[in-house]
N, C-alpha and C positions, 0 to 999 in steps of 0.2 A: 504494500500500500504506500508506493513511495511519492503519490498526486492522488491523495484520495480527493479530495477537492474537484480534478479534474474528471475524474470518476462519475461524481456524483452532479456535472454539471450534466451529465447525459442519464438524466433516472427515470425510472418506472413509474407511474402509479401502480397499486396493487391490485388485485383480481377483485372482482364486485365481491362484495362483502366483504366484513375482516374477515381477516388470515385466519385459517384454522377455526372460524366459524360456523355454526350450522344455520342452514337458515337458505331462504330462497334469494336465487338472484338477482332480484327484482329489489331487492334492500341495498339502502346507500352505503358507502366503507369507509374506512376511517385507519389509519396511523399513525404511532407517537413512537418517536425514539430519541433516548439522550444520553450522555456518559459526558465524566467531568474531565478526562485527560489519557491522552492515547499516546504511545511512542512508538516509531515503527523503525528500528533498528536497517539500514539497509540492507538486506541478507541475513539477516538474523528475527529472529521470533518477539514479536509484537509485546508490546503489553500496556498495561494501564488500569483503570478503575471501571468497576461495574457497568455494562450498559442495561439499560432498562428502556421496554418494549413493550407495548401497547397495541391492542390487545393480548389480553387479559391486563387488567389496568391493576396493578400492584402497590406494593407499599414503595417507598420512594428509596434508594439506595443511597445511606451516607458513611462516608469510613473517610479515612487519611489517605496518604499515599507517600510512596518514597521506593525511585528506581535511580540504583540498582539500592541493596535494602539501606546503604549509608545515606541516602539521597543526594547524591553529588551532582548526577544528572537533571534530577526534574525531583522536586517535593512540593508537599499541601499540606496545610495544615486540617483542611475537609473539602468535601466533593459530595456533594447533595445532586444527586439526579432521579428527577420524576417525568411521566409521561402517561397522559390519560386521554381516550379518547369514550365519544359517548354516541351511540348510535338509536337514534327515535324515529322522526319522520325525517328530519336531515340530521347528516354527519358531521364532527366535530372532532377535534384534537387540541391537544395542547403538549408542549414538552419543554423542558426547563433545566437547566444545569449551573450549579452554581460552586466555582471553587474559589476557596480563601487563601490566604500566607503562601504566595505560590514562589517557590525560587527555584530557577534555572541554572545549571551552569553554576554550581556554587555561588550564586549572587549578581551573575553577570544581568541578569532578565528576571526583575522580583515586579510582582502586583499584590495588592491588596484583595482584591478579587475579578472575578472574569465572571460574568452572566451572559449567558445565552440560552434566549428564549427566543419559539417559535409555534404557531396557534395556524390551523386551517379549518375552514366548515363549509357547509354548504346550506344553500336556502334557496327564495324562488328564482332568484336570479342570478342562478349558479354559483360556480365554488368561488374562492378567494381564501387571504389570510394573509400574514405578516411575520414579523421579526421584530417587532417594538419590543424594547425593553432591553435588547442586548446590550451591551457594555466594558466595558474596564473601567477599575478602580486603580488609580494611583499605576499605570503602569510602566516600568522605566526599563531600559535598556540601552548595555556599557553607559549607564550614568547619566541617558537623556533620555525624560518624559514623552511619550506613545500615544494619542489618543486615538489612532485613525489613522490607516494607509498603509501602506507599503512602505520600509526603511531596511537598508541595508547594514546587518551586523561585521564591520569592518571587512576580511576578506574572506570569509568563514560562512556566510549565510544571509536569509532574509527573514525578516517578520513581516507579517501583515494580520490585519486588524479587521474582522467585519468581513471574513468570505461569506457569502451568499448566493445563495441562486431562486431561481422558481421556473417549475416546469409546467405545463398545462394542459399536456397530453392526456388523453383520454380515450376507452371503447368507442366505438361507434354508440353515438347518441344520450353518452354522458358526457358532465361534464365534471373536470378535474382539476386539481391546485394544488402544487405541492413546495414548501419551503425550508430550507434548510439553512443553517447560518455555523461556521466553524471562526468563534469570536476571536480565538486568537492563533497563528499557523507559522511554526517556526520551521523552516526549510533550511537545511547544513549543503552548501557549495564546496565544501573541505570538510576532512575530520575537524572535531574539535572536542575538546572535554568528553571524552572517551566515545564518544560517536562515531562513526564513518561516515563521509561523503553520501547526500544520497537522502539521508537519514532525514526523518521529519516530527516534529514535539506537535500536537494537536494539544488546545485548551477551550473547551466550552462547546460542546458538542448539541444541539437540538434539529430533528429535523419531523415534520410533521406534514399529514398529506390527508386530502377528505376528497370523495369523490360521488357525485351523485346518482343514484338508479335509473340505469337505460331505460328504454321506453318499452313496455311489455309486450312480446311476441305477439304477433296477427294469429289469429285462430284460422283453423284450418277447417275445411267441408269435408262428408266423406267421400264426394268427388276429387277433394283432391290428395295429391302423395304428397306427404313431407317430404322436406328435402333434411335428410342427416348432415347434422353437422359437429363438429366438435364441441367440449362444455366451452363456457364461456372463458377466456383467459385476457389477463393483464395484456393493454400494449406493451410491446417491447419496449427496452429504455430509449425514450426522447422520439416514440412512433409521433408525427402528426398525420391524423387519419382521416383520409377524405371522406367526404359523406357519403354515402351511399355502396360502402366499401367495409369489411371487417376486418381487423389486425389479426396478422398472421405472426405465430411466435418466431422469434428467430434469435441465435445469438449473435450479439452487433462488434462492430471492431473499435473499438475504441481509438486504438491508434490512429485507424484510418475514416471513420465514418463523418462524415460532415451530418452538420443539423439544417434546415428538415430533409434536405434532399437526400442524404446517401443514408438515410435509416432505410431497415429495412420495405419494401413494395409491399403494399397490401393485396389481397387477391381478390378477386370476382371481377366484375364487368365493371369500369372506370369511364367517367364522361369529358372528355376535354374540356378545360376550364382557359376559357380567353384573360385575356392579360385584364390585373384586374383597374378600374379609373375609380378608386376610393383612395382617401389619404388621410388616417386616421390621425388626431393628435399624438403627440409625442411631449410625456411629460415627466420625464425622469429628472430634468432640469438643467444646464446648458451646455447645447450642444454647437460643436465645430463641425468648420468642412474638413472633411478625410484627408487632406492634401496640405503640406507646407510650401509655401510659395507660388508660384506662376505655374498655371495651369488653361484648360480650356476641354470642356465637353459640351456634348448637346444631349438630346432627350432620342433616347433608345431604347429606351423600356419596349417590350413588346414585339420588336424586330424581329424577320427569322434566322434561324440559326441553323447550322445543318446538326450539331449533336447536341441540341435540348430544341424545346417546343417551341421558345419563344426566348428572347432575351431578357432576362429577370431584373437586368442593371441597368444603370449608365454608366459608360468608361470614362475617365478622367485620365486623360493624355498629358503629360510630363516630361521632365527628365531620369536618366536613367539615376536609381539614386535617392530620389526624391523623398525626403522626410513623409510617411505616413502615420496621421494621428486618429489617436481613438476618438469618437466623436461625443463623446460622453463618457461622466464616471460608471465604473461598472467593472465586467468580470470577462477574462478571456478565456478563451476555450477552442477545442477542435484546433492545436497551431500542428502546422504539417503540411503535408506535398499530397495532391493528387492527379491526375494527368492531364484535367481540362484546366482545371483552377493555379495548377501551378501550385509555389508557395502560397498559404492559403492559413487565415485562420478567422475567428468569429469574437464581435464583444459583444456582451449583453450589458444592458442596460438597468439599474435600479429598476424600472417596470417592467422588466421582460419581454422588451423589444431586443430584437438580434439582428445585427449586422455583418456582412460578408464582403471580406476583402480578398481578392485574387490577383494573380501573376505577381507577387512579389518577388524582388533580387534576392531579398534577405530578410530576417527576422532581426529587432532591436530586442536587446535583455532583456523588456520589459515582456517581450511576448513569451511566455510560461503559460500553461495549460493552471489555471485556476486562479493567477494573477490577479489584482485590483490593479486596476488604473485608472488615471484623473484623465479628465477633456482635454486634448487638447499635447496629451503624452504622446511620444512618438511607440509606434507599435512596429513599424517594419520600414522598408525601402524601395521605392516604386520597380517594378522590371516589367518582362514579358516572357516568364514562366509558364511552362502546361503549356497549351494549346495555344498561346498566345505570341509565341518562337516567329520573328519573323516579321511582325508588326511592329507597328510604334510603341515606345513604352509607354505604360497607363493601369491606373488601376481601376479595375472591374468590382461594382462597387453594390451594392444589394442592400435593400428596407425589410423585414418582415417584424413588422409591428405585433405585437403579443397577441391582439384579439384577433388577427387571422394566423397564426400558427397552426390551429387546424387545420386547415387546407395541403400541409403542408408546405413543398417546391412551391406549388401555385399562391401559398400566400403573401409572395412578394407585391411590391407597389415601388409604382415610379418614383427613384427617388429624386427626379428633376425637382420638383418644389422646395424639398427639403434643404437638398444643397443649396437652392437659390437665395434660400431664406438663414442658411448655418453661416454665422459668420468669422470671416477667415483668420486663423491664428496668426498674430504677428511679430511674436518674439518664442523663441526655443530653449532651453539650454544652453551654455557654451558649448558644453562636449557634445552635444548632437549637432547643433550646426559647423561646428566645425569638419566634419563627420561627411559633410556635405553641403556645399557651397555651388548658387549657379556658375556655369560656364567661367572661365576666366578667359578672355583672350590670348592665343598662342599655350594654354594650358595642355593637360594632355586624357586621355578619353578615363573616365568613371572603371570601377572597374567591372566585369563583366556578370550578367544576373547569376546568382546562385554563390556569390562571394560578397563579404562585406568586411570593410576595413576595420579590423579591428584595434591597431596603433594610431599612437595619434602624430600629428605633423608638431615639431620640437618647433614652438613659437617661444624659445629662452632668446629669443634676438628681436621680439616686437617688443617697438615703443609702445606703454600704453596709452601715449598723448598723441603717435601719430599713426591714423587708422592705414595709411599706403602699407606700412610697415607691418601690421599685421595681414594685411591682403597679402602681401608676397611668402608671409609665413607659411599661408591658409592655400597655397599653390599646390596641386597635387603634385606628389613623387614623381621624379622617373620611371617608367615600366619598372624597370631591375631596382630597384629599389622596393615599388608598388608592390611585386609578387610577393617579397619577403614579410611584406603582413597580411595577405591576402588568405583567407582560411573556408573551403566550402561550406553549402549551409545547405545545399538542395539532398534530402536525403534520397536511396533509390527507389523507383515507383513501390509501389503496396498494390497496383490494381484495381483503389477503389476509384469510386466515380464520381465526378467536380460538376465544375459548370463555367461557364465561357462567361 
């Protein structure tokens, strides 16, 4: 479990009814789970504090904790985890975890406490639910105060604050909500403090999901024959299921499976679904254009394509290189190569809208499968990756707004407006922009998609009072030179399936 995070940004709802319930399918379901602190050794055997699981709704799990038993690594002074769910005429959950006197790393990473809470239900106008109430108390690390975000623990590791996600996959003709929050996520880049590379500390665990009862079978004549079919089962993790269509189980790839498109196909007779002209709000709260710098697209939504139905984007034409940002705070997922999309990955947004960026050169550090990232972060580097070999570089760029996720592929929408309306990011980082700079005259060419500079150009000779002087710093290398930090990034195909 060494990205469970990224794991569980592609989940299941569970089968109508609770788990291991008796009772007719026609009854709404409901699940709670939580646990106060998990370690997953890399290569080595898991551990940590009680999880507790809903259904059967139990007494609440409280004890101490200290791995390994000195607690060098990770100790508490308690861990309270509960998780209850209630099933009437709608479904309900709730699940809760709460750890105190928490020290990491013999003291390097101490909180007062971590809360993570998370609540789902359903009623007449389907499911929903949240994460309110999560938190840290007092949380500091190597010596600096934590509230929120992502922060790099020197050269050893990362923290982040508030992973979250929500899925809303559901059977054919219910409907579903599922939320989960891992409040605090320490990831080891290096051994460190008796750990390996690899290795990851989870703190505050809740995750909870309710889902509504399908609409009850048509009654048959004795003129006519049923048609047998299998019992009812769970969409597969992160199915969005078209209407008129019922999810077929399947086990999905994680590595390689893009969301909605490359989950698995549902079976039975399917209706073409025209490109759709709705443009739902977007309210997660402020959003950028996907692009740093000079740019230019037009409206291509809909277009034909020869290997998808229709064109689900608009491309946005660039330099090769080009800073690409997340357009929203939120959560990354699905990063990786497939052979239409090229370098390819996905951010979700605080509401459960998902975004699709394709033909990347390269992925920026920030792009990690479970990652938090702010508006406006750089996520990767323009190219013309996958199918896109040949063309101008640009990136291929996709809307699918949370309330058509059902649909799945088809639930994209033009995202001409959006962009028209996201306004353009106009300052970066030093180290990213230097990373990438327009054209300089008589300069020498970017390097080529599937590599990304990873040194940086030795600017110990710019004045800081005279800007020429850093331009001449900021001049890319010589080829021979360039190769010597040039490091690939495009891994080998996997076979599965993108989109243009």
């Amino acid at each position: 479990m060494r990205r469970r995070l990224a794991l569980l940004l592609l989940v299941t709802l569970f089968a109508i009814g609770p788990a291991g319930a008796e009772g007719p399918a026609s009854t709404p379901g409901a699940t709670a789970t939580a646990w106060g602190i998990h370690i997953s050794p890399a290569g080595g055997t898991s551990a940590g504090t009680t999880t507790v699981v809903s259904p059967p709704t139990a007494a609440p799990a409280v004890e101490g904790f200290a791995y390994p038993t000195d607690g060098s690594i990770a100790s508490a002074v308690s861990s309270t985890a509960s998780a209850v769910t209630e099933i009437k005429t709608n479904a309900g959950a709730r699940a809760e975890s709460v750890v105190t006197g928490i020290s990491i790393f013999n003291g390097e990473i101490t909180a007062d406490a971590v809360t993570a809470r998370a609540s789902a239900g359903t009623g007449l106008s389907g499911a929903g639910g949240n994460v309110n109430g999560s938190a840290v108390t007092n949380l500091v690390a190597l010596g600096q105060p934590v509230s929120s975000g992502r922060v790099a623990l020197a050269d050893w590791g990362q923290l982040t604050v508030g992973s979250q996600a929500v899925d809303t996959s559901a059977p054919d003709g219910a409907k579903g909500y599922r939320t989960f929050v891992t409040e605090v996520d320490i990831h080891l880049t290096a051994d460190h403090g008796g750990l390996p590379a690899n290795s990851e500390i989870q703190i505050g665990y809740a995750d909870t999901a309710a889902q509504t009862a399908p609409p009850a079978p048509a009654a048959t004549t004795p003129e006519e024959t049923p048609t047998t079919t299998a019992p009812a089962t769970p969409a597969t993790p992160g199915t969005r299921v078209t209407p008129g269509t019922r999810p077929t189980p399947a086990t999905p790839d994680i590595r390689s499976g893009d969301a909605p498109r490359d989950r698995p196909k549902t079976s039975g007779k399917t209706t073409k679904v025209d490109p759709l002209t709705v443009h739902p709000k977007l309210t997660a709260g402020h959003y950028v254009f996907p692009v740093y710098g000079p740019t230019s697209y037009g409206d291509t939504f809909g277009a034909s394509r020869s290997d998808v139905s229709y064109h689900h984007g608009d491309d946005i034409f660039g330099q090769l290189g080009q800073p690409l940002l997340a357009v929203a705070d939120g959560t990354i997922f699905s990063v990786g190569w497939n052979k239409i999309g090229g370098n390819r990955l996905w951010v979700l947004d605080g509401q459960g809208n998902q975004f699709y960026y394709a033909h990347l050169s390269a992925f920026s550090t920030a792009a990690v499968n479970g990652a938090r990232v702010k508006a406006g972060e750089v996520v990767g580097f323009m190219g013309r990756t996958g199918d896109a070999e040949g063309t101008p570089y640009h990136l291929h760029f996709e809307v699918h707004p949370v309330s058509l996720l059902y649909l799945g592929y088809d639930g994209a929408v033009d995202p001409t407006p959006y962009l028209d309306a996201w306004s353009h990011q106009r300052d970066l980082p030093f180290p990213v922009v230097s990373g990438w700079a327009p054209a300089i005259p008589g300069g020498h060419a970017a390097p080529e998609p599937g590599a990304i500079l990873l040194g940086m150009s030795d600017i110990s000779t710019a004045d800081g009072l005279d800007p020429a002087s850093l331009r001449r710093a900021l001049t890319p290398l010589k080829p021979s030179a360039l190769m010597q930090t040039l490091v690939p990034t495009q891994p080998a195909p996997t076979g599965d399936l993108g989109r243009g």
